[in-house]
N, C-alpha and C positions, 0 to 999 in steps of 0.2 A: 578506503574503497571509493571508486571513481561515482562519479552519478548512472556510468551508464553501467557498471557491476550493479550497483543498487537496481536499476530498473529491469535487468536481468531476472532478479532473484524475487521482485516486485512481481513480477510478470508470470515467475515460475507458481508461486505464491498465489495467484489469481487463479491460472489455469486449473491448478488441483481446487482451489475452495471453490469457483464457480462455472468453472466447466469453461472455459472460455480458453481456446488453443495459446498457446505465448505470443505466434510469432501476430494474433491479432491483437493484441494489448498494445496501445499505444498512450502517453501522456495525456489527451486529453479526453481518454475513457474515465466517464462518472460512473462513481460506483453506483448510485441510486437511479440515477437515469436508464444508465446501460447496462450494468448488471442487476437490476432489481434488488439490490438489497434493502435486507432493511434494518432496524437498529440494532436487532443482536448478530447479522451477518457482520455491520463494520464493528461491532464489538468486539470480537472473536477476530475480524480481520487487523484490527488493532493491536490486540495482543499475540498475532502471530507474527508481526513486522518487530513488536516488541524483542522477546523471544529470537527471531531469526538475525536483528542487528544490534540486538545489545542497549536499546535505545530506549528510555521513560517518556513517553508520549501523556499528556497529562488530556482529562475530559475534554478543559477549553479547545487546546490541540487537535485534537483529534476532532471533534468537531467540524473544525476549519480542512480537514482533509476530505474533498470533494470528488477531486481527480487522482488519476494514477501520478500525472508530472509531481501535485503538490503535496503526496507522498516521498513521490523520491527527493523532494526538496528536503522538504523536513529531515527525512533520514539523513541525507549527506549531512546536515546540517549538524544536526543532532548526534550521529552515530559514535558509540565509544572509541577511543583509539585502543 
């Protein structure tokens, strides 16, 4: 899957948990800053990126995911073939 399929589905993923349309999700939307979340919103947003790419995102990890870009980083990264 490309980076930019990932950020598609990253984006689709946002929309529905936080109300935020797709086509304005861009790379360097912070979830705490710009969406308000807070620790159990990226928990649950954690495990649904899980979940939707097949992908074991560990605490440290996830931690470190700040932005939309360095989500879809990770993913590409990480994701199963």
């Amino acid at each position: 899957m490309t980076e930019q399929e990932v950020f598609t589905k990253i984006a689709a993923i946002i929309e529905e948990r936080f109300g935020v349309a797709a086509d304005k999700v861009t790379k360097e939307l912070n979830f705490q800053d710009d969406l308000d979340a807070d620790s159990i919103d990226i928990v649950e947003f954690v495990l649904e990126l899980e979940d939707t790419f097949g992908a074991e995102i560990s605490d440290d990890d996830a931690e470190q995911l700040t932005t939309v870009g360095q989500a879809v980083s990770y993913i590409a990264e990480h994701q199963n073939a």
